[in-house]
C-alpha positions in Angstrom: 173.6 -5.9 78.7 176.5 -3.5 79.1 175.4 -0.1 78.9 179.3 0.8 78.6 180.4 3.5 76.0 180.2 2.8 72.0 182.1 1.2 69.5 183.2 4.7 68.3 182.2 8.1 69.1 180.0 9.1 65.6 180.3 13.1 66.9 184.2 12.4 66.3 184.0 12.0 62.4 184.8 14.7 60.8 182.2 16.1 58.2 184.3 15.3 55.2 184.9 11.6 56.8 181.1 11.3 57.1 180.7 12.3 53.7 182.7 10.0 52.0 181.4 6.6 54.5 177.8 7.8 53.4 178.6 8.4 49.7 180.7 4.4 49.9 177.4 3.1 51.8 174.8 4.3 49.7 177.2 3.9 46.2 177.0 0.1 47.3 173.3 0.0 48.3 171.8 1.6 45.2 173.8 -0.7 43.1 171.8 -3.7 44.5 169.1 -2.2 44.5 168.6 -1.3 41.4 169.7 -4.7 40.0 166.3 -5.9 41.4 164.6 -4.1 39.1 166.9 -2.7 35.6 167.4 -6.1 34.1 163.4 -6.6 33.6 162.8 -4.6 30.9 166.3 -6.1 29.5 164.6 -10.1 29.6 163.5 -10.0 26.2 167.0 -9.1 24.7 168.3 -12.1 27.1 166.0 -14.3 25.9 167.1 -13.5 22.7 170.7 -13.7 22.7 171.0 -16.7 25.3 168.3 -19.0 23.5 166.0 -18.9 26.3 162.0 -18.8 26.4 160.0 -16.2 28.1 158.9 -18.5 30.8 162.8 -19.7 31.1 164.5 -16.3 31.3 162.2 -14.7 34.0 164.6 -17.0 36.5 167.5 -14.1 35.9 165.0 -12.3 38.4 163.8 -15.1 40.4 167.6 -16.3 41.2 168.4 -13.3 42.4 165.5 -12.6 44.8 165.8 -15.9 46.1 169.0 -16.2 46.7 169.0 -12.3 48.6 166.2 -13.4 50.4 167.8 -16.6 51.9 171.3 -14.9 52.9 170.0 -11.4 54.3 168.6 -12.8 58.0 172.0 -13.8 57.9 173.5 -10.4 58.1 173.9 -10.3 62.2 175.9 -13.2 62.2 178.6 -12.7 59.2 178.9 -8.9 61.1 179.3 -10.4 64.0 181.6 -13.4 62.6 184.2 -11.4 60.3 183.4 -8.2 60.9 181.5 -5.6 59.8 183.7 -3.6 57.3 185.5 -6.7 56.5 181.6 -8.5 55.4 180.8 -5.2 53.5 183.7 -5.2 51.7 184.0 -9.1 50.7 179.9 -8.3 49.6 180.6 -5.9 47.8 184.1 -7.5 45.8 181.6 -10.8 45.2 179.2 -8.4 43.8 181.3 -7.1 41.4 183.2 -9.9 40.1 179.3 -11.3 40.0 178.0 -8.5 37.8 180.7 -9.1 35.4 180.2 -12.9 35.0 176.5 -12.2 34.7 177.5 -10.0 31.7 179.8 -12.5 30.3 177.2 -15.0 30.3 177.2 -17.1 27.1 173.6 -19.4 28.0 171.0 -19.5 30.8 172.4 -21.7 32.9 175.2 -19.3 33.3 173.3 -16.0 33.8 171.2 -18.0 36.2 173.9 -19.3 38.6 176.3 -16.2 38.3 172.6 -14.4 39.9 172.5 -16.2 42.2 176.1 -15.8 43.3 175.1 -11.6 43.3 172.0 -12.4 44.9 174.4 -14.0 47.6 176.1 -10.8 47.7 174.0 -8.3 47.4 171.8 -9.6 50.0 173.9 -7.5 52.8 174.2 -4.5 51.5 171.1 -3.0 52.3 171.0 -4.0 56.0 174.7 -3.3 56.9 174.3 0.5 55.0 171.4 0.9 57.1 173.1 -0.8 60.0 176.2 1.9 59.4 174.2 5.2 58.6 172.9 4.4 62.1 176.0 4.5 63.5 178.3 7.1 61.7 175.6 10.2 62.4 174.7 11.0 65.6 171.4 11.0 67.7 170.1 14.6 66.7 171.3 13.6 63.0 169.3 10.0 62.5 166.3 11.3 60.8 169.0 12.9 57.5 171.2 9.9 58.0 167.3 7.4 57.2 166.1 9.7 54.8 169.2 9.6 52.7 169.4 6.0 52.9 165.7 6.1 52.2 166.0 8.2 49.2 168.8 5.2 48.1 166.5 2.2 48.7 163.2 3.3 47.3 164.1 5.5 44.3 166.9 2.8 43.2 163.8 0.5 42.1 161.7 3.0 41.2 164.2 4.1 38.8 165.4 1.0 37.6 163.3 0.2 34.8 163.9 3.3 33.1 168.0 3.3 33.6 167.7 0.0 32.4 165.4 0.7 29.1 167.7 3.7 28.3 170.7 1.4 28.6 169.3 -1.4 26.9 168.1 0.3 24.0 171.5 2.6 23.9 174.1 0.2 24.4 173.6 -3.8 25.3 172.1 -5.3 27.7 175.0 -6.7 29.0 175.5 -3.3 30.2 172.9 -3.5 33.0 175.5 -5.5 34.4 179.0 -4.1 34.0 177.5 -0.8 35.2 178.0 -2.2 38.3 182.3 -2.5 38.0 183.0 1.1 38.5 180.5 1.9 40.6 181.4 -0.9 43.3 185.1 -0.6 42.9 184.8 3.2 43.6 182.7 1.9 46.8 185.4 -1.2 47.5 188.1 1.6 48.3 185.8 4.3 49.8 184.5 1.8 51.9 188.3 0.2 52.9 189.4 3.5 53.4 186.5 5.0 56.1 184.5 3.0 57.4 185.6 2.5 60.7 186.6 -1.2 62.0 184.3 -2.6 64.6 185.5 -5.3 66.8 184.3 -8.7 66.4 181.9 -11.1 68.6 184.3 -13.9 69.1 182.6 -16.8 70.1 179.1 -16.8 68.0 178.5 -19.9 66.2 176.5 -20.9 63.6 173.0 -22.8 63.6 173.0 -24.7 60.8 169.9 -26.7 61.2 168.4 -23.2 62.1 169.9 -21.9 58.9 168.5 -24.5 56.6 165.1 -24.6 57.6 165.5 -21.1 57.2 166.5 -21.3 54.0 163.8 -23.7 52.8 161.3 -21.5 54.2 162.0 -17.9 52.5 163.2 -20.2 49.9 160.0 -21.9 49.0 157.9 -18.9 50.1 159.8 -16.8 46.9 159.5 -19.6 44.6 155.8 -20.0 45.2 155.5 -16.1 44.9 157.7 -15.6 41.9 156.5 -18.9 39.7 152.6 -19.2 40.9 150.8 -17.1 38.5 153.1 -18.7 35.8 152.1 -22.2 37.1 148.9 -21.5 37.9 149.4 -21.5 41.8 147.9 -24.8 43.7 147.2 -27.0 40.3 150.9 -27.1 39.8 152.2 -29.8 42.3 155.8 -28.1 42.2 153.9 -25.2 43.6 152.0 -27.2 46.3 155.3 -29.0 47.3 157.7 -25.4 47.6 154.5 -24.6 49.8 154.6 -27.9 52.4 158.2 -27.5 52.3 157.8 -23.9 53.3 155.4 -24.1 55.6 156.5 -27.0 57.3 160.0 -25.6 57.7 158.9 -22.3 58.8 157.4 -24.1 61.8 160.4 -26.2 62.4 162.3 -23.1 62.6 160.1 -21.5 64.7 160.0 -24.1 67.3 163.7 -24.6 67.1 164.4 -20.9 68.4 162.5 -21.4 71.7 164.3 -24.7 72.4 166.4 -23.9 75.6 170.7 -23.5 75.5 170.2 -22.7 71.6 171.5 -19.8 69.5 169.1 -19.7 66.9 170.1 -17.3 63.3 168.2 -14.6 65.1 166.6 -14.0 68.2 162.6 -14.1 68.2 162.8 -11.6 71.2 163.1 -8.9 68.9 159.6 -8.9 68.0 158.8 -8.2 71.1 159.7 -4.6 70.5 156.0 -3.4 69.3 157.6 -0.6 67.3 159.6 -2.9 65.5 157.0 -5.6 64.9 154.5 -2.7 63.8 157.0 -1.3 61.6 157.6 -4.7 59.3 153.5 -5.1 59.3 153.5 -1.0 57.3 156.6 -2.0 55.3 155.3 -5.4 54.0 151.7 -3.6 53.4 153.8 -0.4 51.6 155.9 -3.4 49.7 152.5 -4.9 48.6 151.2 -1.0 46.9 154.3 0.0 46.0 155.9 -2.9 44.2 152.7 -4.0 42.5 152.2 -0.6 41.2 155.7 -0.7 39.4 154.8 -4.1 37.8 151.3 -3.5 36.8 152.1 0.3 35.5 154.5 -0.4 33.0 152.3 -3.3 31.8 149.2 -0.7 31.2 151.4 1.5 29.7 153.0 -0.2 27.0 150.7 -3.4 26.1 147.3 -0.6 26.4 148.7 2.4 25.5 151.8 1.6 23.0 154.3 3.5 25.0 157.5 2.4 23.5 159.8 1.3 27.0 162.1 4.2 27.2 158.4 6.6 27.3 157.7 4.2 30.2 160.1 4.4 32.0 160.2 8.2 31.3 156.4 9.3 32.2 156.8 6.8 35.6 159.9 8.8 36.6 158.0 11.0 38.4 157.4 8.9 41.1 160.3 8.4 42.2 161.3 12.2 42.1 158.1 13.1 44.4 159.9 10.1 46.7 163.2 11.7 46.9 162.0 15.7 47.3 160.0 13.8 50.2 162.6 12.3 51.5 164.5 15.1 51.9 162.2 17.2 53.5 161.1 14.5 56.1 164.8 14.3 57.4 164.7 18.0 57.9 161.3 17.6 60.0 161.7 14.4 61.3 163.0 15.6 64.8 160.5 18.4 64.8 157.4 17.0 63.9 155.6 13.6 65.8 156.5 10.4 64.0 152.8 9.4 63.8 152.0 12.6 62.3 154.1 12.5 59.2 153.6 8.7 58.4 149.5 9.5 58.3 149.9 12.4 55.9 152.1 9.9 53.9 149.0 7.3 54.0 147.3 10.3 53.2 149.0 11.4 50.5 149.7 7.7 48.7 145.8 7.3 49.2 145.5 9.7 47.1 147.6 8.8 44.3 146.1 5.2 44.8 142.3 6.8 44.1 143.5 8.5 41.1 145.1 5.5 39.2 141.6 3.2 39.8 140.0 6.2 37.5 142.9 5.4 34.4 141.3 4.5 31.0 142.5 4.2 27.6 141.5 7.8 27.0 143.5 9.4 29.7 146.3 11.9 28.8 149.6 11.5 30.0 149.1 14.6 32.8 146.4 12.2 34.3 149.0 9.4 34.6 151.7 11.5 36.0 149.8 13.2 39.3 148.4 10.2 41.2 152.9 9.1 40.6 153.5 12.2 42.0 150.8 12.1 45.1 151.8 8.0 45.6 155.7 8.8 45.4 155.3 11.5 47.5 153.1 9.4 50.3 155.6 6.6 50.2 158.7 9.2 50.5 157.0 10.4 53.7 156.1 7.1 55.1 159.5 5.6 54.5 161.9 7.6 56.3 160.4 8.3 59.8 158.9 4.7 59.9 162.4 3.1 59.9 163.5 5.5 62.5 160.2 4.3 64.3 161.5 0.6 63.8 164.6 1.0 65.6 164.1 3.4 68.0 162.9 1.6 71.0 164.6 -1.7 69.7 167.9 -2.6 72.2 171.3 -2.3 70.6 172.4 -5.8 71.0 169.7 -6.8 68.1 170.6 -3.7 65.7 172.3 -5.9 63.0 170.1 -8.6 63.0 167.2 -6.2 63.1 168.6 -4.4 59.9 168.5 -7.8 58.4 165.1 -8.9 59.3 163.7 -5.4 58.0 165.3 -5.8 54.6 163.8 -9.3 54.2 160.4 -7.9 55.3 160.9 -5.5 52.5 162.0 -8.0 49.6 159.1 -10.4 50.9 156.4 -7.7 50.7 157.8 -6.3 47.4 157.1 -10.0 46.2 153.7 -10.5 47.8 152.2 -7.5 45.5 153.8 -8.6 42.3 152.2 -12.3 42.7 149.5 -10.9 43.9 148.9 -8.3 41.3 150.0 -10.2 38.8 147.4 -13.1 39.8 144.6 -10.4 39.7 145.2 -9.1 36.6 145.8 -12.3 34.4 142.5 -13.8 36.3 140.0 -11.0 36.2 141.0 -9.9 32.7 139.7 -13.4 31.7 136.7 -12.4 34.2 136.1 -9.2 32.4 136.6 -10.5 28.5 133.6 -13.2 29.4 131.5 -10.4 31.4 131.7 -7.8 28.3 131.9 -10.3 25.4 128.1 -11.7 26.8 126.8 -8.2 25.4 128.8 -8.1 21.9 127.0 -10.4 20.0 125.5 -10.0 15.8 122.2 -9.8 17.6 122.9 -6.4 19.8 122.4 -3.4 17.5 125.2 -1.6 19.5 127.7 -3.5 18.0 126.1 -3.1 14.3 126.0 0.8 15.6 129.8 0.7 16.7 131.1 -0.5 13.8 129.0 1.2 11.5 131.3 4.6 10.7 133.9 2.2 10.2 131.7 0.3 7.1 132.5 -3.1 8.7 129.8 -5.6 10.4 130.1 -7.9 13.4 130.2 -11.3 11.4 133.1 -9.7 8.4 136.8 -10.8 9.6 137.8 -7.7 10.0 134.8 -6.4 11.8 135.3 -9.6 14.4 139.1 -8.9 14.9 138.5 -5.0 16.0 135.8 -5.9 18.2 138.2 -8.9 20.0 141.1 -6.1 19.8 138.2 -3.6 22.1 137.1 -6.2 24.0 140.9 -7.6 25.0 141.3 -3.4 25.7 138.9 -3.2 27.8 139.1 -6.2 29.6 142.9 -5.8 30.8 141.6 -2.4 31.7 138.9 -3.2 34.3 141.7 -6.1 35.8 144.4 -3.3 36.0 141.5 -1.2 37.9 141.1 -4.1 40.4 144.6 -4.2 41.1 144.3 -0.5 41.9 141.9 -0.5 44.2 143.7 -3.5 46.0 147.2 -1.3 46.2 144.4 1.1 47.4 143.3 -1.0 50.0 146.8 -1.9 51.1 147.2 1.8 52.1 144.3 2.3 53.9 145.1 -1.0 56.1 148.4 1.0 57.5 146.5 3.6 59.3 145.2 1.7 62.4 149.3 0.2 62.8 150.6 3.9 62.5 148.3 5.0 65.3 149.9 1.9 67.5 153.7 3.0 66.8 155.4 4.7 70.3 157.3 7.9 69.6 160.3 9.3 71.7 161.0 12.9 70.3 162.9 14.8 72.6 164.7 11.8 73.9 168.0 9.6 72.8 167.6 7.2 70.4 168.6 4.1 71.8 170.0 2.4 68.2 173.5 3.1 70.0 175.5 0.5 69.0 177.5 -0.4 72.1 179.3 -3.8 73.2 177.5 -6.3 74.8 
């Protein structure tokens, strides 16, 4: 590979010029971001007002996901293809016109098919920001230029459900998607007007046989993660078959990209870099803790606790404040500080938080729900910044867009493992728990006579059976949303032996150069 000089100079940009690509960039990525996440609280109002069931409206969330996590391995070859201002800006115009039709949408089948056209997308906009804050600040300057990108890509989720309650409840939810016209418009033109042109790789071709399997394979994975628990997982034969098909295509895939004179969708060689490889094994843990706390939270909260949503989304706010003051303090360290070092007090830290959600009950105050936010969001601010610097800092230039790629589907694939697998847990061992306690409320125990006794009511009255099914349903979804914390807990603790692995180079240039091959 040519080791001649880069695509542009980044130490030429002026400050104001650097300003205005990174407000375009991260305008564009927290827009798609957050549309992962603000139209859940939204899906009972759609259900609503397009005729659809509960079970049938969760697809406005599954579409999407699916459809992002299909197109975005695909970001290194549409750069390389058309361009990479000329891909950013067609995403973000298809986003747009997207958003609108998704507001627009009269029935399901609509809202359905216009997500997945934004999943389509959206599903570059996260790499190629990443792929361009690399580029537009220099060496000394990565560690700011990840953690405000960072601070973009973690807090946009975080935040989502309560931007989305407020608007909801406020407005319409039709909102949750026109929010998204003047906000990618203002990005369009930003983005037109700044971003420097990069010249083309004339000459790459597509595998399409590589792109289908592909396809099938993060395609069946997200189905089986997204519908299982609704299906109950392998008794469902749609389940089992998205699995084969999966599976089976995954391997296809795999062996396709060793087959000599082939250029496969992306090169397998880049997992050979271990700080790379190590980096998507943290990020698909962090995805696990991180994502299946936001489900599970707002579940506890409002179904245990009768927080109305716009509380919710208020009292989990914190979380993703702690992430962003993190943030921002890590890309002032960053250079100063070993890699390693940072990422462990951020394990650290978001063990913490982890410890103090498995000791929720339903007699906790709000205080004791907001600190272990503020420890976890903290830990995961810390841990989010320098390990993406870690990924691509010993990785060679010639993979940097199809790396960007990769580490974005990592991200949207862990971020689905947790939900599944925190929602599995909690449906399955609250049934667990409700036939372990109910064994000891019975007519013949003389607690439950003494329990209901200030209340004048006895076990076998209707109403004295009703509140002891209402403590025992209580109690029950309790002890399953403690087992998902301790599993988010264990998902932390795994990182630490991988952080100890990652290489550092502090003190020396970052080779994420982007320079012609």
């Amino acid at each position: 590979m040519s080791q001649s000089k880069p695509l542009f100079d980044a130490t030429k940009l002026t400050s104001f010029e650097r300003v205005m690509i990174t407000f375009a960039v991260m305008t564009a990525t927290v827009m798609q971001v957050l549309d992962t996440t603000i139209a859940s609280v939204a899906l009972p109002y759609m259900a609503g007002d397009l005729g659809a069931s509960p079970d049938q409206i969760s697809w406005v969330l599954t579409s999407y996901l699916v459809a992002s996590a299909i197109v975005m391995p695909l970001t290194g070859y549409f750069t390389d293809k058309f361009g990479q201002r000329e891909y950013l800006m067609f995403s973000i115009g298809l986003f747009v016109v997207a958003s609108a039709l998704c507001g627009l949408s009269a029935n399901l089948p609509q809202i359905v098919s216009f997500r997945l056209l934004q999943g389509v997308a959206g599903a570059a906009l996260v790499p190629l920001s990443q792929a361009i804050m690399v580029q537009v600040f220099p060496p000394d300057q990565r560690g700011k230029a990840m953690a405000i990108w960072g601070i973009g890509v973690m807090v946009g989720p975080i935040l989502g459900p309560t931007i989305g309650g407020w608007i909801t409840e406020a407005i319409n939810w039709r909102w949750t998607f026109y929010v998204n016209l003047p906000v990618g418009l203002l990005s369009f033109f930003i983005v037109g007007r700044f971003v420097p042109r990069l010249p083309r790789k004339h000459g790459r071709t597509m595998d399409w046989w590589g792109f289908t399997l592909l396809g099938l394979a993060i395609g069946g994975l997200q189905y089986v993660l997204d519908r299982g628990n609704q299906d109950n997982w392998f008794s469902s034969s749609t389940i089992v078959t998205a699995a084969v098909v999966s599976v089976v295509a995954f391997i296809f895939f795999v062996w396709l990209s060793f087959v000599p004179d082939r250029k496969p969708v992306f090169s397998l060689e880049i997992f050979k870099d271990r700080n790379f490889t190590l980096a998507n094994g943290v990020m698909l843990l962090m995805g696990l803790g991180m994502f299946g706390a936001i489900f599970v939270q707002p579940l506890m909260l409002e179904q245990e606790m009768n927080y109305p949503v716009l509380t919710t989304g208020m009292v989990l706010a914190p979380r993703g404040i702690a992430s962003m003051i993190a943030m921002m303090i890590v890309g002032r360290i960053i250079g100063k500080v070993d890699i390693r070092a940072i990422i462990l007090m951020g394990i650290v830290l978001s063990l913490v938080g982890s410890w103090g959600m498995t000791q929720y009950n339903l007699e906790i105050n709000t205080w004791q729900i907001v600190w272990p936010l503020l420890f976890q969001g903290a830990g995961i601010g810390m841990i989010f910044v320098p390990l993406s610097t870690a990924a691509f800092s010993t990785l060679s230039p010639q993979f940097a867009a199809e790396a960007a790629g990769i580490y974005s589907l990592v991200r949207t694939v862990g971020s689905s493992i947790g939900i599944s697998l925190v929602a599995t847990l909690v449906s399955r061992h609250a049934q667990v728990a409700w036939n372990q306690l109910g064994g000891g409320v019975t007519i013949e125990n003389p607690l439950t006579w003494q329990y209901l006794a200030p209340l004048h009511l006895q076990p076998d009255s209707p109403q004295g059976a009703a509140i002891l099914g209402n403590v025992l349903r209580e109690q029950a979804n309790m002890l399953s949303y403690h087992d998902a914390f301790v599993m988010i807990l264990a998902s932390f603790l795994l990182m630490i032996p991988v952080a100890f692995a990652l290489k550092t180079k502090n003190g020396k240039k970052s080779k994420t150069e982007i320079v012609p091959e």
